[in-house]
C-alpha positions as CSV (number, residue, x, y, z in Angstrom):
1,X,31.1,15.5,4.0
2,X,29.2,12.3,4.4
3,X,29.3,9.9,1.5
4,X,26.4,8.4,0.0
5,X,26.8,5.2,1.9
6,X,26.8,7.2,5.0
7,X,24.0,9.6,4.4
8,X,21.7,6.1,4.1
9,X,23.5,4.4,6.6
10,X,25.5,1.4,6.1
11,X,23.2,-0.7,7.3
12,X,20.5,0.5,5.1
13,X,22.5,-0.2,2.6
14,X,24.0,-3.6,3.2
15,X,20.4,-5.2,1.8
16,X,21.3,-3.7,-1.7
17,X,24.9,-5.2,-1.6
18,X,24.0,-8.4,-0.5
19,X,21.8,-8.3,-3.5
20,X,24.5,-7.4,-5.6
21,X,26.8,-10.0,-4.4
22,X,29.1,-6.8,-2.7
23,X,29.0,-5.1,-6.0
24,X,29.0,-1.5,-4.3
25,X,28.5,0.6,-7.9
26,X,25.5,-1.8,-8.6
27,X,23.9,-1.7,-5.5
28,X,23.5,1.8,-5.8
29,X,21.8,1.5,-9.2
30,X,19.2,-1.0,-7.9
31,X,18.7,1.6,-4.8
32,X,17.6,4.3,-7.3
33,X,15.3,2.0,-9.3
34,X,13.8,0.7,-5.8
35,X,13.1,4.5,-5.6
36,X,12.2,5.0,-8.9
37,X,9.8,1.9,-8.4
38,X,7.9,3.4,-5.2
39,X,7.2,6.3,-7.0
40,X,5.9,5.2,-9.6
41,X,3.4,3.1,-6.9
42,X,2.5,6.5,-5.1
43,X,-0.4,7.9,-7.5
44,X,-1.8,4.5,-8.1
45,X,-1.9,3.6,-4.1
46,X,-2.8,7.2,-3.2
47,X,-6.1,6.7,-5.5
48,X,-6.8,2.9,-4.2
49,X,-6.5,4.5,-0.6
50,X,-8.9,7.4,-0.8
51,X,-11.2,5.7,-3.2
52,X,-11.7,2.7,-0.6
53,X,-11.6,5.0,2.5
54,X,-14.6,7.3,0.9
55,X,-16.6,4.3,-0.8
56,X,-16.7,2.2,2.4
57,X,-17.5,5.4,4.7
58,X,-20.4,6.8,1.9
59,X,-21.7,2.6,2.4
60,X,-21.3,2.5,6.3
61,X,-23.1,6.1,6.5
62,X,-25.9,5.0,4.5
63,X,-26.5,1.8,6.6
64,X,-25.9,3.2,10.2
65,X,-25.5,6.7,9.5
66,X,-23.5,9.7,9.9
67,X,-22.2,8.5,13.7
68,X,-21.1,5.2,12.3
69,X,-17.5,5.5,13.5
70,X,-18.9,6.2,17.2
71,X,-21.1,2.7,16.9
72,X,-19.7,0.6,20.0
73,X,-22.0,-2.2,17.5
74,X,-20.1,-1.7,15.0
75,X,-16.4,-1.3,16.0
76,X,-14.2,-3.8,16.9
77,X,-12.1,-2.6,19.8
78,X,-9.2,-1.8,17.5
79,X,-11.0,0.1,15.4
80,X,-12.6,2.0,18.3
81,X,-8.7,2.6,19.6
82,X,-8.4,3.9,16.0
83,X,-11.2,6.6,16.1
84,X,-10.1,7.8,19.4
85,X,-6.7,8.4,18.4
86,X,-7.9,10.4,15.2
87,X,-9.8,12.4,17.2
88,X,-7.4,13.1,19.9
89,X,-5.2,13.8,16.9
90,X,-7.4,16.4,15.7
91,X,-8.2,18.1,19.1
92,X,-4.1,18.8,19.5
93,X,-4.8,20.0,16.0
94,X,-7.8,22.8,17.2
95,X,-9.8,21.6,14.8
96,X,-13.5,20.5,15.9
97,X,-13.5,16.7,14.3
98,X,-16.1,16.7,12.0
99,X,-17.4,13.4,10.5
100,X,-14.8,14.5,7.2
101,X,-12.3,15.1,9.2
102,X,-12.2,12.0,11.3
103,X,-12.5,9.8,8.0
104,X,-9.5,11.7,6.6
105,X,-7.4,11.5,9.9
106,X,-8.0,7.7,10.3
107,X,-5.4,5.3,9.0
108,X,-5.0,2.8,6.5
109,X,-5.3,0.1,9.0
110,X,-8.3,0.9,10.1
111,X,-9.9,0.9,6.4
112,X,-8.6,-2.7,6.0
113,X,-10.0,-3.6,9.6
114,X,-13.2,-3.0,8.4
115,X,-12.9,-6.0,6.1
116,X,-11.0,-8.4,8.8
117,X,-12.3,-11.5,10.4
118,X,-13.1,-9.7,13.2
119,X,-15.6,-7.5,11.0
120,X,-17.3,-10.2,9.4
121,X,-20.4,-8.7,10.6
122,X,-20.3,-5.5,8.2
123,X,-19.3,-7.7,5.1
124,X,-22.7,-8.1,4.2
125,X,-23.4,-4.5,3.7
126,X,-19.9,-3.6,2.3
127,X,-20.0,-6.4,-0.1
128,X,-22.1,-4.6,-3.0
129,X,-19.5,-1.3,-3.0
130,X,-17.0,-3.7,-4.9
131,X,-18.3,-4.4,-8.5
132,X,-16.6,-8.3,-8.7
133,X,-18.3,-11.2,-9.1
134,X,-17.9,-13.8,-6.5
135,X,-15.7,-11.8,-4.4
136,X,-15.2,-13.3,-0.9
137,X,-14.3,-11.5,1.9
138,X,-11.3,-13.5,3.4
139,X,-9.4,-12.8,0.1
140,X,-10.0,-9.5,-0.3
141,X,-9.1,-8.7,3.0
142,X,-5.7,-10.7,2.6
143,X,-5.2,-8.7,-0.9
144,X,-6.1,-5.3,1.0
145,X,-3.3,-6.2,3.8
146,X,-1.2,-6.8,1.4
147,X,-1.2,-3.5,-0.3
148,X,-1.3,-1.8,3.4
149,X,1.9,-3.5,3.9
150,X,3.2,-2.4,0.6
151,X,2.1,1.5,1.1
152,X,3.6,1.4,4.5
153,X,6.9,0.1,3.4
154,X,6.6,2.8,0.2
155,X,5.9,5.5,3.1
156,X,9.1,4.4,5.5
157,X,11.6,4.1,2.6
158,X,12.4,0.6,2.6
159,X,13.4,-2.1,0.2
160,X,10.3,-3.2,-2.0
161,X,11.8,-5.3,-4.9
162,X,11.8,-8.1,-3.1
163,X,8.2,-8.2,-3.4
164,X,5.8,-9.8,-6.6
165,X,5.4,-6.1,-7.6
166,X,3.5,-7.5,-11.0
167,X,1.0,-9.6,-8.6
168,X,0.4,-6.1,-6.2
169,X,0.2,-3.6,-9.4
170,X,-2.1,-6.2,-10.8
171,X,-4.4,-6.3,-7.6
172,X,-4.3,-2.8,-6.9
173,X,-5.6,-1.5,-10.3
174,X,-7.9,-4.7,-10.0
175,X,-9.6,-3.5,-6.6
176,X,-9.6,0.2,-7.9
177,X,-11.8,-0.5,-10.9
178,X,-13.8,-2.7,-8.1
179,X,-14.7,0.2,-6.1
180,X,-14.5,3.3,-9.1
181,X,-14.5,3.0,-12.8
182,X,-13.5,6.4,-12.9
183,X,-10.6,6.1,-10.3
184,X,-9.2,3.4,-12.1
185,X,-9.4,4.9,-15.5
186,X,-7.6,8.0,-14.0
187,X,-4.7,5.4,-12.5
188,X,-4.2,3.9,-16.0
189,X,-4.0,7.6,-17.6
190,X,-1.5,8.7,-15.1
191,X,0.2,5.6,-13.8
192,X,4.3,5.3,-15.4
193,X,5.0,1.8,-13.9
194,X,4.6,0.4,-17.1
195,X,7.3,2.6,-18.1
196,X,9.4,1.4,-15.2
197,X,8.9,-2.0,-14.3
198,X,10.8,-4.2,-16.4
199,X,8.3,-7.2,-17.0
200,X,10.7,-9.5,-15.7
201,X,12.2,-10.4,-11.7
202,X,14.1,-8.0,-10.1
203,X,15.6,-10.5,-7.5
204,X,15.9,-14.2,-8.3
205,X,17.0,-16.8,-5.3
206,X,20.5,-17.2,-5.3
207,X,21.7,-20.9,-6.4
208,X,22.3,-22.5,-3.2
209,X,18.7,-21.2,-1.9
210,X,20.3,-19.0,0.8
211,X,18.8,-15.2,0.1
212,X,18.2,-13.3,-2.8
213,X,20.5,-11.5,-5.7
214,X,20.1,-9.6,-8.7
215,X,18.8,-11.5,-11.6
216,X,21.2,-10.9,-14.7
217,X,18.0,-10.4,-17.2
218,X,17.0,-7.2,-14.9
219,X,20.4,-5.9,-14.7
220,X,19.7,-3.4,-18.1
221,X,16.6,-1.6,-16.4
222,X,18.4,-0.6,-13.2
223,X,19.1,3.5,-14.0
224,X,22.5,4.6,-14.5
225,X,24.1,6.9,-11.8
């Protein structure tokens, strides 16, 4: 039967000893809390994604209306690519590719195109759908790609510890409450990462500045298995 190690693949693997400086028993700790960790991001970023998605398409609707996603005006060329494939997605499907539909089918990527350089000419009508002050477009699309990256690593199983997990949480939530009260108040009544993060870095640089290890402090909230 194929041991741990093999069931993930050494290679997948390897990352988590390297962190643990070879230290095979610890390594697998810190894989379960790297686990434990993008679980405990699922709910929040599953609410951040739909809320966005369904704001910005309620926003887009009511400026250009219902046929929005099929405005050659409006759509980059990458978003265009986007629609088509959602809809050719939904044909293989058999199902007719209603306006719903189509905005549910569409990826992440595509929501976050919306807000991209090359979109600078919807900004002006998105901008009000996010209840913040002084928000500027360039960052918030650099804080949206951010958190696209982070779901999409979440999604493919890979290694997110490396990343300032306290800075993402803290924009998530942030962006959330920008776009729903009520969303966000839902994410803080059923979010656990407060229960699982430990508050402190997971992966310090190692003292000769080559890579990353374990720090010592974070050592006590890895799970025992």
């Amino acid at each position: 039967m194929p041991t741990f190690v093999a069931a993930l693949s050494p290679a997948r693997f390897q990352t988590y000893q390297d962190w643990c400086q070879g230290d095979d028993a610890l390594a697998r700790r810190l894989y379960t809390f790297n686990v434990q960790l993008s679980t405990a991001l699922y709910g929040p970023l599953h609410m951040f994604e739909i809320a966005l998605r369904n704001v910005t398409d309620r926003k887009m609707t009511a400026d250009h209306g219902v046929d929005w996603l099929d405005d050659r005006q409006q759509m980059t060329a990458y978003g265009q690519s986007q629609v088509q494939k959602a809809r050719d997605t939904l044909t293989r499907q058999n199902k007719i590719g209603t306006h719903s539909q189509l905005v549910a089918e569409l990826n992440f990527g595509f929501w976050v195109g919306l807000y991209s350089r090359q979109s600078q000419h919807l900004w002006q009508g998105l901008r009000p759908i996010f209840q913040a002050p002084g928000i500027q477009r360039r960052a918030l699309h650099g804080q949206l790609d951010e958190l696209r990256s982070l779901r999409n690593r979440i999604a493919h199983y890979e290694p997110i510890i490396h990343l300032p997990l306290a800075q993402l949480y803290g924009n998530l939530t942030s962006i959330t409450g920008w776009l729903s009260p009520s969303a966000a108040a839902w994410t803080q009544a059923t979010s656990t990462w407060a229960a699982v993060y430990p508050g402190v870095p997971i992966l310090v640089p190692v003292p000769d500045g080559q890579g990353l290890q374990l720090d010592a402090q974070a050592v006590q909230a890895l799970p025992a298995v």
